[in-house]
N, C-alpha and C positions, 0 to 999 in steps of 0.2 A: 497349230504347233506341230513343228513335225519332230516326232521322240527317238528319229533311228540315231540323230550323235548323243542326244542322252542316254540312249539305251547300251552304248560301245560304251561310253564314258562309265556306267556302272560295273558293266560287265567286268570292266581294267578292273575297278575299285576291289571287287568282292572276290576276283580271283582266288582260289584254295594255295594254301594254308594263310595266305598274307592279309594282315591289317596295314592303319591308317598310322604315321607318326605327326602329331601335333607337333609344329614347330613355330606357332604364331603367335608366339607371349608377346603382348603389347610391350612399348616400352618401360614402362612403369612395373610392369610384370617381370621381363630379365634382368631388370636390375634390381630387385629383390634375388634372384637366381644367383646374382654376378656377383652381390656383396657376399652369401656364403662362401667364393672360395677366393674375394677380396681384390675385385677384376671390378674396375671402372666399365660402367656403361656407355661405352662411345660407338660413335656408326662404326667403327674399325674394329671394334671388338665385337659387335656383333654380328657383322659381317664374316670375323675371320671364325668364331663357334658357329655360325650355320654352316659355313662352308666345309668344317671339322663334317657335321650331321650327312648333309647332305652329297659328301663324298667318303662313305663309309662303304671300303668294297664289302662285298656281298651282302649291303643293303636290302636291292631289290629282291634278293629270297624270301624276305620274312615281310618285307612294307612294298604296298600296291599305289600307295600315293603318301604326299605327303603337303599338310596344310601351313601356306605360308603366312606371316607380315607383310601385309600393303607394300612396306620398307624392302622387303627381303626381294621381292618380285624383281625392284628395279636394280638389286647390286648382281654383283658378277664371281665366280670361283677368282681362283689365284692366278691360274691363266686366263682369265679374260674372258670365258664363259660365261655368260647367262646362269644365273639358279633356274629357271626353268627350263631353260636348254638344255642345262645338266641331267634334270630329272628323263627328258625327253629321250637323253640319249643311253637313259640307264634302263627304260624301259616301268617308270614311277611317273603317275599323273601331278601335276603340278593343279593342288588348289590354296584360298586364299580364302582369310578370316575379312569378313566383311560388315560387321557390328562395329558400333562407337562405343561401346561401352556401356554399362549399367550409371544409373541416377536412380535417387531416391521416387518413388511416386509418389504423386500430388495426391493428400489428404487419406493416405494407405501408411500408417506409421511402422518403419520395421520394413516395407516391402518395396523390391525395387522394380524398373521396365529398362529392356533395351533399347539403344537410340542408332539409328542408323539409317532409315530407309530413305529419308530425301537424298534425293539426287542418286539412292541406290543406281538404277537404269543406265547411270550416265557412267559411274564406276566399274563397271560391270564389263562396259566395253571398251574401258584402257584397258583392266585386265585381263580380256581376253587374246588382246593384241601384244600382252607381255607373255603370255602362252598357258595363262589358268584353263583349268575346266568342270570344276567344282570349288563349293565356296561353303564357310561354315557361318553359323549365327548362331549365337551360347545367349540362354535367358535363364536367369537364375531368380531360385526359391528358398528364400528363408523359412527353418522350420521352427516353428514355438506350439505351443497347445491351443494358439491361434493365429501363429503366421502359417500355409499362406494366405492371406486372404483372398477371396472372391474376385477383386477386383484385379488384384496381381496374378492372377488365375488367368481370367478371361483376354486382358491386356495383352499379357507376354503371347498367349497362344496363339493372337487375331497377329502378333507382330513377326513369329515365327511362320505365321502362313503367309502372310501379305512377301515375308523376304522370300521364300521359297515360289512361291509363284511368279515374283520378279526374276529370280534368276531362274526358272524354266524357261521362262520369254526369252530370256537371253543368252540359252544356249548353256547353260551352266547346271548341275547336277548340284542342288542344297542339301547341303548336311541340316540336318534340326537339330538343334541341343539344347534342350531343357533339362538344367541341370539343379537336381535338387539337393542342396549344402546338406554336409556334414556336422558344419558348425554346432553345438549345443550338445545337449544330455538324453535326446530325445530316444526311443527304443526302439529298434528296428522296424516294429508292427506302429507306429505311428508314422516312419520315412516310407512305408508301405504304403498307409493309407494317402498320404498325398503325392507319390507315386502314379500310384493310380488316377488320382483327380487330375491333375495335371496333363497325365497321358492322355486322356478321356477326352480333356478341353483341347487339346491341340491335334487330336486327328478330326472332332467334330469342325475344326476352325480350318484345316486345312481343305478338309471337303465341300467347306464352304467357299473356298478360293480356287477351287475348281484344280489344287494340286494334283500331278499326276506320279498315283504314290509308286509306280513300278520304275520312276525316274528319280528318287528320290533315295536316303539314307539318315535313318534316327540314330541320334549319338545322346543316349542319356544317360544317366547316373545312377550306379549300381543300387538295388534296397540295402543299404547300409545303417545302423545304428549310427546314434549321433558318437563325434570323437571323446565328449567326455561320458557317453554312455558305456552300459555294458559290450564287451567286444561279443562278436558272433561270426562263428566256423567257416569256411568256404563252403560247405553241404546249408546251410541254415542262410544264407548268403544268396545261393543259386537258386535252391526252393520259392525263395519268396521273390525275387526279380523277374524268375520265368513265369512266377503265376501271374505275378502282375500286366507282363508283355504278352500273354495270353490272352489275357481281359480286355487289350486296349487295343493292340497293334495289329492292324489289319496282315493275313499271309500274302497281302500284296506287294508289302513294303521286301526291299532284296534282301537288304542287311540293318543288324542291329550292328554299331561300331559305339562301347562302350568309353567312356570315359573314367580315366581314374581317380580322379576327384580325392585329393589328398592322401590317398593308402600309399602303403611302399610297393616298390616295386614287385616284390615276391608276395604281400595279399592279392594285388592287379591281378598274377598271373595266376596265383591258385585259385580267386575266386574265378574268373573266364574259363578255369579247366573246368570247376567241376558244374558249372552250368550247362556246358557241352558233354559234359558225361551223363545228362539228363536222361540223354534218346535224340531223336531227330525234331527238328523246330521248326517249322514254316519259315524263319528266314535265316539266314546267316547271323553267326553271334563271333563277334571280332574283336579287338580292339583298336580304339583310336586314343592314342596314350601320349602325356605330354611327360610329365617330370617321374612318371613310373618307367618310361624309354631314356630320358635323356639325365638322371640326376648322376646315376653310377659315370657315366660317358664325362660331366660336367666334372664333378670330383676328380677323374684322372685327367681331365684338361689342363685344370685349374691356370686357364689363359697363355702356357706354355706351349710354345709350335713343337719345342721336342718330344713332350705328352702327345701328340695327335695319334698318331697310333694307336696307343694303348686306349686313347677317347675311345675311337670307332671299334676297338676289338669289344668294349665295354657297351657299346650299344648294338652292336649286330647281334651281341651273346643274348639282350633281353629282346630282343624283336624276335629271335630264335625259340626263345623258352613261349613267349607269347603266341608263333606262329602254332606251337606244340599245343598251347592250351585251347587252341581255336580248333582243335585237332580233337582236344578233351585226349591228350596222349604227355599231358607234362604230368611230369615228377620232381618231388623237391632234388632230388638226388642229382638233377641236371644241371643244379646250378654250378658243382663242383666242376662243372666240366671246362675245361681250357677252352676261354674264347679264343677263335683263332679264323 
C-alpha cells in the first residue's frame, strides 16, 4: 500500500486551528432535525440546507474537511456545481459516511453492531470518482451497569477495523467512531470505564488488520456522565477523557476529531477548550461536530432562502469559537461576538 496520498489526505485534515463539520445525517436523522423547525424532508430541501452549509464564506478558516451523505455526494450547489467540487474549490476535503446503520445484535439484549462492509470495496470507488477522500463509520455503545457487553465490544471493534483497512486499500483516509451514548443516568467514572474498554478493543482489533494508524483519524465520544445523570464541568470533563486517550490511543494516531454526541453547542466547545488547555498531547484534539455546528445555522434557516445568510453567519461563528477551543484559547465571552 503506498501511504504518500493518505498521508497529504491527513495532513489537509488536521491542518491548525481547523476541525471536521459532520454533515452526513442519514435520512431518517434530518428529518428528525427538519421537523424542529417544521421543513418537510424532501431531496430538495435537503439539498438546498447543505448547500446553505457548505457554502458558508469563510468556512474554510475554522473546517479542514467536511463529511458527506452518500445522497449529498451526487447533488450539485445552486449553480450547478458539484458538492464536492465546491469543497475542492474552497480548499475543504470532501468525505463520506459509509456505514448502513446500527441493528440490534443477535442474542446481545440492549446492544447493538454496525452493518455495512459488504460490497464496502465496490462503494468506495464510485466515491472516489464523485471526489471523496476520507470516509466515516460510527459504532455505537449502550451504557447500563451491564451494557456493554463483551460481545458488542469485540463485534463493533473487529467491524471498525475491517472498515478502516478497507478503505486504506482504497485510497481513503477512515475516520473510526466509537461512540459511546449519553443515554441513561449512568456517572461519568462508569462512561469512563467503558471508554476505555472499548478504546482498548478497537486499537488491539485494528492492529490486527494490519491498519496503518498514521493514515488514520479516531472520532469518539467525549467521557461524559449519562444525560439523566449528574452534570460535570469542562475541567472534570477533559481530565477524564485525556486519561483515558492516554491509556489507549497509540502517539501514532495524528488526530483525535471529537464528536458531540448530544451536548449544546457552547458545552462541545467548552469542554474541547479545556482539554487542550491540559499541555501538549501526542496527537491532535479537534472537533468533528454535527448538530453542535449546524443547530444555531438550522434555527436561523428555518427552510427560508432569505435566512441564508444569517444561517451561514450562525455556523462560521461556532466553527470559529471551535477552531479557538482546538487552540485551548476560547472564552465564553466570545460568544457575544458578531458573527460576520
Amino acid at each position: 500500500m503506498d501511504t504518500t496520498e493518505l498521508q497529504r489526505t491527513v495532513a489537509a485534515l488536521v491542518q491548525e486551528p481547523k476541525g471536521l463539520l459532520a454533515a452526513d445525517e442519514s435520512n431518517p436523522t434530518i428529518a428528525k432535525r427538519f421537523a424542529s423547525i417544521g421543513l418537510e424532508s424532501t431531496e430538495a430541501n435537503r439539498r438546498a440546507w447543505r448547500d446553505v452549509l457548505l457554502g458558508a464564506p469563510g468556512l474554510s478558516e475554522a473546517v479542514s474537511g467536511i463529511i458527506l451523505y452518500e445522497e449529498t455526494l451526487g447533488q450539485q450547489a445552486a449553480d450547478g456545481t458539484s458538492f464536492p467540487q465546491l469543497l475542492v474549490q474552497r480548499g475543504i476535503v470532501a468525505g463520506v459516511k459509509v456505514d448502513l446503520g446500527k441493528v440490534p445484535l443477535a442474542n446481545s439484549l440492549g446492544d447493538e453492531v454496525t452493518e455495512g462492509l459488504d460490497g464496502l470495496a465496490k462503494r468506495l470507488q464510485r466515491y472516489r470518482a464523485q471526489g471523496a477522500r476520507f470516509a466515516k463509520w460510527r459504532a455505537v455503545y449502550n451504557v447500563s451497569p451491564t451494557l456493554p457487553g463483551q460481545l458488542a465490544v469485540k463485534e463493533n471493534a473487529h467491524a471498525l477495523a475491517r472498515y478502516a483497512a478497507i478503505c486504506q486499500n482504497a485510497g481513503f483516509v477512515p475516520i473510526v467512531e466509537p461512540e459511546v451514548l449519553i443515554d441513561g443516568d449512568h456517572t461519568i467514572e462508569r462512561c469512563r470505564e467503558v471508554t476505555e474498554q472499548v478504546l482498548h478493543a478497537v486499537f488491539h482489533a485494528l492492529h490486527r488488520q494490519r491498519v496503518v494508524l498514521e493514515c488514520m483519524l479516531l472520532k469518539p465520544s467525549m467521557v461524559l456522565p449519562g444525560k439523566r445523570g449528574p452534570n460535570a464541568p469542562p475541567a472534570e470533563v477533559a481530565q477524564h477523557t485525556v486519561a483515558v486517550l492516554r491509556r489507549t490511543v497509540p502517539a501514532a494516531v495524528p488526530g483525535i476529531f471529537f464528536l458531540s454526541g448530544g451536548q449544546s453547542p457552547e458545552e462541545a466547545t467548552a469542554n474541547l477548550d479545556a482539554m487542550n488547555r491540559l499541555g501538549a498531547h501526542p496527537w491532535v484534539l479537534s472537533f468533528s461536530y454535527a448538530r453542535a455546528l449546524q443547530e444555531p445555522a438550522l434555527a436561523a434557516w428555518r427552510g427560508d432562502p432569505a435566512n441564508t445568510a444569517a444561517a451561514q453567519r450562525a455556523l462560521v461563528h461556532r466553527a470559529r469559537m471551535n477552531a479557538r477551543a482546538r487552540e485551548g484559547r476560547y472564552e465564553p465571552e466570545m460568544e457575544n461576538e458578531a458573527a460576520h
